[in-house]
C-alpha positions in Angstrom: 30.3 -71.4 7.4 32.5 -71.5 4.1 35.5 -74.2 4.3 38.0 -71.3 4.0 36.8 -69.4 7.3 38.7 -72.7 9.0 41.6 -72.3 6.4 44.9 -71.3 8.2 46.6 -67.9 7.2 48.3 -67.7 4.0 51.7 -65.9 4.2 50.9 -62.0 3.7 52.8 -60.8 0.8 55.4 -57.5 1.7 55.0 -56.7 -2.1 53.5 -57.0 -5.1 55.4 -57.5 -8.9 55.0 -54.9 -11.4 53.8 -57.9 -13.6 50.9 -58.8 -11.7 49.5 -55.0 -11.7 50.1 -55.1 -15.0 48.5 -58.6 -15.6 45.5 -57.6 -13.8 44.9 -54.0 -15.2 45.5 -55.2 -19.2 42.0 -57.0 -19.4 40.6 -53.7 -18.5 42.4 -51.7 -20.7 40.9 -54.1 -23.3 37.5 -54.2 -22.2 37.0 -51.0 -21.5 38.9 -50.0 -24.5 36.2 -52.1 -27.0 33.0 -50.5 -25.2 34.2 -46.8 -25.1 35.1 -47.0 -28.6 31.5 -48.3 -29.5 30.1 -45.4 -27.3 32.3 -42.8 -29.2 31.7 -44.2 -32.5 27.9 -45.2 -31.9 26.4 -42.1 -34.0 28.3 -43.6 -37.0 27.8 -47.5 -36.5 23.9 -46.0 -36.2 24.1 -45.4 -40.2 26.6 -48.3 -40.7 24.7 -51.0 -38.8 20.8 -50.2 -38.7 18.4 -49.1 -41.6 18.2 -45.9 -42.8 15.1 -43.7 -41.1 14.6 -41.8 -38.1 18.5 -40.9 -36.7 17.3 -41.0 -33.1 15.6 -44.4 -33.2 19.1 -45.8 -35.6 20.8 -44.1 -31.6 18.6 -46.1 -29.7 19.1 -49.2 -31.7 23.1 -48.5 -31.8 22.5 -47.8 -28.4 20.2 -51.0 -27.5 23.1 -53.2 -29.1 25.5 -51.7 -27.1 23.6 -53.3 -23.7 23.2 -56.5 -25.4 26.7 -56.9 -24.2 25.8 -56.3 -20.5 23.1 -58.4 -20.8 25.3 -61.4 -21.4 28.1 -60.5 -18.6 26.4 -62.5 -15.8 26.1 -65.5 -18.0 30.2 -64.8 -18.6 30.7 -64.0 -15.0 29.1 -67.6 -13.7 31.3 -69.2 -16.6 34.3 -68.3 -15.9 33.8 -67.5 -12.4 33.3 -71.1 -12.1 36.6 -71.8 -14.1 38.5 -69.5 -12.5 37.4 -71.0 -8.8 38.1 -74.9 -9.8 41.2 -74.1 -11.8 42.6 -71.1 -11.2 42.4 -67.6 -12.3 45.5 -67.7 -14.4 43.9 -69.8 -17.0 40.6 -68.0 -16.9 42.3 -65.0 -17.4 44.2 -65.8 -20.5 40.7 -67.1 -22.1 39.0 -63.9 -21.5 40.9 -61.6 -23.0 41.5 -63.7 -25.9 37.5 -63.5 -26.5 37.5 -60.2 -25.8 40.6 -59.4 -28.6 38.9 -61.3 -31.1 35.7 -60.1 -30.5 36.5 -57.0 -31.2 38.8 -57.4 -33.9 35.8 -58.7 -35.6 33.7 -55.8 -35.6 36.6 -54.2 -37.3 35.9 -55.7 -40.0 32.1 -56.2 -40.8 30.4 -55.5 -43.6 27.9 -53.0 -43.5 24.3 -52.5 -43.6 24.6 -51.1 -47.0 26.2 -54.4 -48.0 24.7 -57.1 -46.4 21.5 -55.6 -45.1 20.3 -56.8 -41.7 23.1 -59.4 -41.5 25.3 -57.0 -40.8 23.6 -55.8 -38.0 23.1 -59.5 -36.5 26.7 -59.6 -37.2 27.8 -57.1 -34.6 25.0 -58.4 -32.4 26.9 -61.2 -32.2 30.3 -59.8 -31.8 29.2 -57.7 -28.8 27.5 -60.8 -27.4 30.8 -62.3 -27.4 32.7 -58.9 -26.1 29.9 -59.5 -23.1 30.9 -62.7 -22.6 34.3 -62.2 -22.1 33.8 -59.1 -19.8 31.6 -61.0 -17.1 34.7 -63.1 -16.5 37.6 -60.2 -16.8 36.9 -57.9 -13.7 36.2 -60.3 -11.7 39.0 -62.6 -12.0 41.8 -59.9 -12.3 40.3 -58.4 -8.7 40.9 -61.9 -7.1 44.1 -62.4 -8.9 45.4 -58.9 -7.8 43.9 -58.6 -4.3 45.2 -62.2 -3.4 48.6 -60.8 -4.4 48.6 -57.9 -2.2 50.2 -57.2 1.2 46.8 -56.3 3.3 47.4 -52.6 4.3 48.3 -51.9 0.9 45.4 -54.2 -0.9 43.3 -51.2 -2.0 46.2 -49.1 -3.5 47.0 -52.3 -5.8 43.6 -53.6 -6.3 42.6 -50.0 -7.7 45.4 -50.3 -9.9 43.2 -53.1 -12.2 40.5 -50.5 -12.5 42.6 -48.0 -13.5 43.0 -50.0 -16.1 38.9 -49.9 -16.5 39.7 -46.1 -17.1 43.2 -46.4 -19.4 41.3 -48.0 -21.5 38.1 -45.8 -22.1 41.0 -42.8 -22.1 43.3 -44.4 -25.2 39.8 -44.8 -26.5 39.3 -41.0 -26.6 42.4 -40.1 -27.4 42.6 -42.5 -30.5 38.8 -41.4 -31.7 40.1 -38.0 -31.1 43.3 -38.3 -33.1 41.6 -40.4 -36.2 39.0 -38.0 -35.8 41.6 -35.3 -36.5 44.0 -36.4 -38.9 41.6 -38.5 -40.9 38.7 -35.9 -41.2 35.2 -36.5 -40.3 34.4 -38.2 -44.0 37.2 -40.3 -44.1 36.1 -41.1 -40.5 32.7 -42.2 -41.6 33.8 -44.0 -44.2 36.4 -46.7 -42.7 38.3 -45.0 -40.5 36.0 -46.1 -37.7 37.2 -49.5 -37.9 40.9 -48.9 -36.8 40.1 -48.6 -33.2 38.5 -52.0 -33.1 41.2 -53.6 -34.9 44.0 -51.8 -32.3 42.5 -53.9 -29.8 44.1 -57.3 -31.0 47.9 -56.2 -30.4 46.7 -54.9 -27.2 45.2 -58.8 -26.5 48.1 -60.3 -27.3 50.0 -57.8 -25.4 48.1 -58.9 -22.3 47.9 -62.5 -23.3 52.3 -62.8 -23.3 52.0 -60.6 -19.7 49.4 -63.0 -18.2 51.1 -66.5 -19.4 54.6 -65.6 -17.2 52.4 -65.7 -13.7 52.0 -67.7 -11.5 48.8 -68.9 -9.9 48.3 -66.7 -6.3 49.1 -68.5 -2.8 45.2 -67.8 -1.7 43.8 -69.9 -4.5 46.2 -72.8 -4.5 45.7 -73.4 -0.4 42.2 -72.6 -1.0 42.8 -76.1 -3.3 44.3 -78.3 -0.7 40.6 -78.1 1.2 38.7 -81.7 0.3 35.6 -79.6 0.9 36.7 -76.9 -1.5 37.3 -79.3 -4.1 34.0 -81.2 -4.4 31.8 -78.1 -3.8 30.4 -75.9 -7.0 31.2 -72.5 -6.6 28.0 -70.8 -8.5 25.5 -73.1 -5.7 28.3 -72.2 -2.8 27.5 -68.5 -3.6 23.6 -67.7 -4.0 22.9 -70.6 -1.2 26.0 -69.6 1.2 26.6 -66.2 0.4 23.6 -64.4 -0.8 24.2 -61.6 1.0 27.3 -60.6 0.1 26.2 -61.0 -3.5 23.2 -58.5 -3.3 25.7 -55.8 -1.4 27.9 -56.2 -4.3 25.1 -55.8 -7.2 23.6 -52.5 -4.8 26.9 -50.9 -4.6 28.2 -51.3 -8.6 24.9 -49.6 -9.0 25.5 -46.2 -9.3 29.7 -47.5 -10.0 28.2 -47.8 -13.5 25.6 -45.5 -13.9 28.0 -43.1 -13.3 30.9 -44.4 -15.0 28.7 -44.9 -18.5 27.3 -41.5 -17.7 30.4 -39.9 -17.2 32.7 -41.2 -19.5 30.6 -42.6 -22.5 27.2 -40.8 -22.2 28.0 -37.2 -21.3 30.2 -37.4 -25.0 26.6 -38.0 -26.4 24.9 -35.6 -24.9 27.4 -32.6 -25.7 26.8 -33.4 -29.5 23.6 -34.0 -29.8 21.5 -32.4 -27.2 23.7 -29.2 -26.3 25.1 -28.8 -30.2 28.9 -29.1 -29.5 31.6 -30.1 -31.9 32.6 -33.3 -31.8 36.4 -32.6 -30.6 35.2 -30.3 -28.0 33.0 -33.1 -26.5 36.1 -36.3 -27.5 38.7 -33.0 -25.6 36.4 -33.0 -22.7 36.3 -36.4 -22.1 39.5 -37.0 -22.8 40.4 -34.8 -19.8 38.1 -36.2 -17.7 39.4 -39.4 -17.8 42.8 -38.5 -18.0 42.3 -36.9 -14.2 40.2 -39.8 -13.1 42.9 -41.9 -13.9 45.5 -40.1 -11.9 43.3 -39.7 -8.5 42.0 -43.3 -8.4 44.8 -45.3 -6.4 44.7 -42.0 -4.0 41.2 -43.1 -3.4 42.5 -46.8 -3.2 45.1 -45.6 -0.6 42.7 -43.7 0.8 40.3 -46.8 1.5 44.0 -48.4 3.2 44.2 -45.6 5.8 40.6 -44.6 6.7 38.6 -47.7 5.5 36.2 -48.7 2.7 33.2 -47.4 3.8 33.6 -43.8 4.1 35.3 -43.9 0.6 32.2 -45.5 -0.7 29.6 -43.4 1.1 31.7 -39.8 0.7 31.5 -40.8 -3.1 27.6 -41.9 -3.2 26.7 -38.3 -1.3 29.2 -36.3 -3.8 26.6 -38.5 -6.4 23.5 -37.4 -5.1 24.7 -33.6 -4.5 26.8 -32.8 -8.1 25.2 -34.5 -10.4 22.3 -31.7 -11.4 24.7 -29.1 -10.8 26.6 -30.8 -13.8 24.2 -30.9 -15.7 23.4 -27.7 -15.6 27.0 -26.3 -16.1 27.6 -28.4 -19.2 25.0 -25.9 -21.0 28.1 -23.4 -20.5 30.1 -24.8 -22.4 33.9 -24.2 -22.5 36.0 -24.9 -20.0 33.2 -24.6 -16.9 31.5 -27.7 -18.8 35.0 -29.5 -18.9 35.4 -29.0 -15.4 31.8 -30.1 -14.0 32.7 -33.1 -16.4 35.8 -33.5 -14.3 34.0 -33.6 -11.7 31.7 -35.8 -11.9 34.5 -38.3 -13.4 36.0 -37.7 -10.0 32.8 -39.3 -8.2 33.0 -42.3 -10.2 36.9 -42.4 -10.1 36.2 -42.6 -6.1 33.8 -45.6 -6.2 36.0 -47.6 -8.7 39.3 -47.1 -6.0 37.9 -48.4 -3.6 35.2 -51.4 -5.3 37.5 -54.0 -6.1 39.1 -54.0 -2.8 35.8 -54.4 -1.1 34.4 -56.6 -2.8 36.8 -59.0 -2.6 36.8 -59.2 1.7 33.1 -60.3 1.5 33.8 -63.7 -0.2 35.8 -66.9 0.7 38.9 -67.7 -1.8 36.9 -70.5 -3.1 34.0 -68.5 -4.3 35.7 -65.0 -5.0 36.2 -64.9 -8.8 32.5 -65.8 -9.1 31.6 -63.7 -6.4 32.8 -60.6 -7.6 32.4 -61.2 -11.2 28.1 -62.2 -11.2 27.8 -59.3 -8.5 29.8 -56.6 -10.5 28.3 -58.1 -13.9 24.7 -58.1 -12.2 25.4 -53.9 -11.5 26.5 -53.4 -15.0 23.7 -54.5 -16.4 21.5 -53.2 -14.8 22.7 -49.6 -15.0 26.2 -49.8 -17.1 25.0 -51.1 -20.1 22.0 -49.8 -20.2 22.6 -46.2 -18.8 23.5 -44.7 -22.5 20.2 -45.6 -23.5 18.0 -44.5 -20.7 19.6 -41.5 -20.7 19.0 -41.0 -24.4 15.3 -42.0 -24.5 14.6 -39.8 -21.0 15.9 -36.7 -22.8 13.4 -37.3 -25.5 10.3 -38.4 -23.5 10.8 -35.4 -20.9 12.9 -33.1 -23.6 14.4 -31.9 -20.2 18.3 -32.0 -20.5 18.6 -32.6 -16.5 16.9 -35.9 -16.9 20.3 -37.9 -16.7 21.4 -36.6 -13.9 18.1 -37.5 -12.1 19.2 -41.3 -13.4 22.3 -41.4 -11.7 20.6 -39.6 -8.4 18.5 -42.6 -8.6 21.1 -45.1 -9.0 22.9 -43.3 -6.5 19.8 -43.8 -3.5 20.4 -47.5 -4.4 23.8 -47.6 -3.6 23.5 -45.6 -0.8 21.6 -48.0 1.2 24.3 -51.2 1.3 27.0 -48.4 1.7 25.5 -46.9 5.0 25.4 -50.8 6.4 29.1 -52.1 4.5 30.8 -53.6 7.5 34.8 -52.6 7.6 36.9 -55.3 6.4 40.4 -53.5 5.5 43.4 -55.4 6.2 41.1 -58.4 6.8 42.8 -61.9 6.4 41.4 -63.1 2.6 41.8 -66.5 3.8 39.7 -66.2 7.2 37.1 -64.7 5.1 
């Protein structure tokens, strides 16, 4: 039994302050914001970064680089998971999205393969490494911050709000590709005007950085701090000897969270352009929409989780993945505004699963252990199917030359899920600190 089961009640909050939803949705909006704009731009970082050849294996590679940064989320997660548990999330928080600022700032300004030659493309290796870094430790800490600032019947309405900042950040990244993409012209746009979403990120950082710094550290953690036992233990050996569980239910359930998130917002971009032959502002327009709408309904499905629980929210949005995602598929070869709305939908599916995650996730752990917790589970998920879900896709539609094949992807994904979300034991309104 974890020290905090034992730990008395911690005062239940009647509200939460506009500066802590905004504190814990701004990392987000970062983080997302740097990875959609490398999805949206990844046809022309293919020609900056990689050699010139065969445009579908310069993709993959793009593509490849693109999961490196998933790859490295779990080491980020147990980092500053453990920071965040021994000395608060506050401080882990600020560190994050400074990496994640600068990180991205710098691949504004590479040098490019036609300048440097394969140092350029170990360059944005490395920046992405770094962007991955900084991730594994952002989600993670701004759900326990967020959730341990929220009265309990309202904890999935608030905790939703910090993805929504997940989507606000893929959305401003499609509506600035969109809108450089417009007013600068496609050559202009190849030539450097890639770089000025990359460099946007940094004011945005800072942004963030000045919101996070005027918080204070939440109730939960510092009685969680009080504990002798809490103190001495390590919270990376408290979770995978402890709590192993809980940690594979959270890794099963972000399954298909990112599958379908990277398929639906990032991938389904891709595969408009290159597989079905659209323009490239029909397919930013489209996704721009989709995420515009998925934005909207996602603390509806956070509230929802409040009044009817977490588990039918999960499982209602795991079936609707199982059921809509060849029918999709299938209507994006219409084109026009039937492809835009099978887009929506299938937005809407992942919109669901983001409302009510964060919530969820953090009931199953004890305060001590819940920023590293949530962050290696969730990190865990995306890289196993977030990170690399652009790529499989890719490489599926040209082994099977079947343009379904992605949606079988997230149907798998989806079975995967399905199984911890049929056996997720209620836990809204559950005391955080009896955990």
């Amino acid at each position: 039994m974890s020290s905090s089961s034992t730990a008395p009640a911690v005062h239940d909050p009647t509200t939460i302050s506009p500066r802590v939803i905004a504190a814990g949705a701004v990392g987000s909006i970062v983080e997302y914001f740097d990875f959609a704009v490398y999805g949206y731009v990844a046809t022309i970082l293919a020609v900056k970064f990689f050699a010139e050849g065969d445009p579908v294996t310069a993709l993959l590679s793009t593509l490849a680089t693109f999961a490196v940064a998933f790859v490295l989320r779990p080491v980020g997660a147990l980092l500053f998971g453990h920071f965040g548990d021994k000395f608060g999330r506050k401080n882990a928080l600020a560190l994050t999205i400074i990496l994640m600022a600068a990180a991205s700032g710098l691949i504004g300004i590479l040098p490019t393969y036609g300048a440097i030659g394969v140092g350029a493309t170990l360059l944005l290796v490395l920046a992405r490494s770094l962007q991955g870094l900084a991730a594994g430790g952002e989600l993670g800490g701004a759900a326990s911050f967020v959730a341990e600032k929220s009265p309990r019947a309202k904890r999935g309405l608030f905790t939703s709000t910090t993805q929504m900042g997940a989507l606000a950040g893929s959305l401003i990244a499609s509506v600035t590709v969109t809108v450089l993409n417009l007013t600068l012209g496609s050559d202009v746009m190849n030539d450097w005007g890639w770089r000025l979403p990359f460099l946007i990120a940094i004011p945005i950082g800072l942004f963030g950085l000045w919101v996070r710094n005027g918080l204070e550290e939440t109730e939960e953690f510092k009685a969680a701090r009080k504990s002798v036992a809490t103190v001495k233990q390590t919270p990376v050996k408290t979770m995978f000897l402890r709590h192993p569980g809980a940690l594979l239910r959270v890794v099963a359930l972000s399954i298909l969270l990112f599958s379908a998130y990277y398929v639906a917002y990032v991938y389904v971009n891709i595969h408009m352009q290159t597989v079905l032959g659209f323009d490239a502002n029909f397919s930013y327009l489209s996704t721009t929409l989709t995420l515009l709408v998925s934005v909207i309904a996602m603390p509806f499905f956070g509230a929802l989780s409040d009044r009817v629980g977490r588990k039918p929210v999960f499982l209602g949005a795991t079936i609707a993945a199982l059921v809509l995602s060849v029918p999709a598929f299938l209507l994006f070869e219409q084109g026009g505004v039937v492809a835009i709305l099978a887009h929506i939908v299938l937005g809407l599916v992942d919109s669901a699963l983001m409302g009510v995650a964060l919530s969820t996730y953090a009931e199953m752990f004890p305060t001590e252990i819940r920023y590293t917790g949530i962050a290696f589970g969730f990190s865990v998920g995306a890289a196993l199917a977030g990170g690399t879900a652009p790529y499989i896709c890719t490489w599926l539609i040209g082994l099977t030359g079947n343009p379904l094949a992605p949606a079988f992807f997230v149907i798998v994904t989806a079975l995967i899920t399905l199984i911890p979300a049929l056996r997720l034991k209620e836990t809204k309104g559950i005391e955080l600190s009896q955990v």
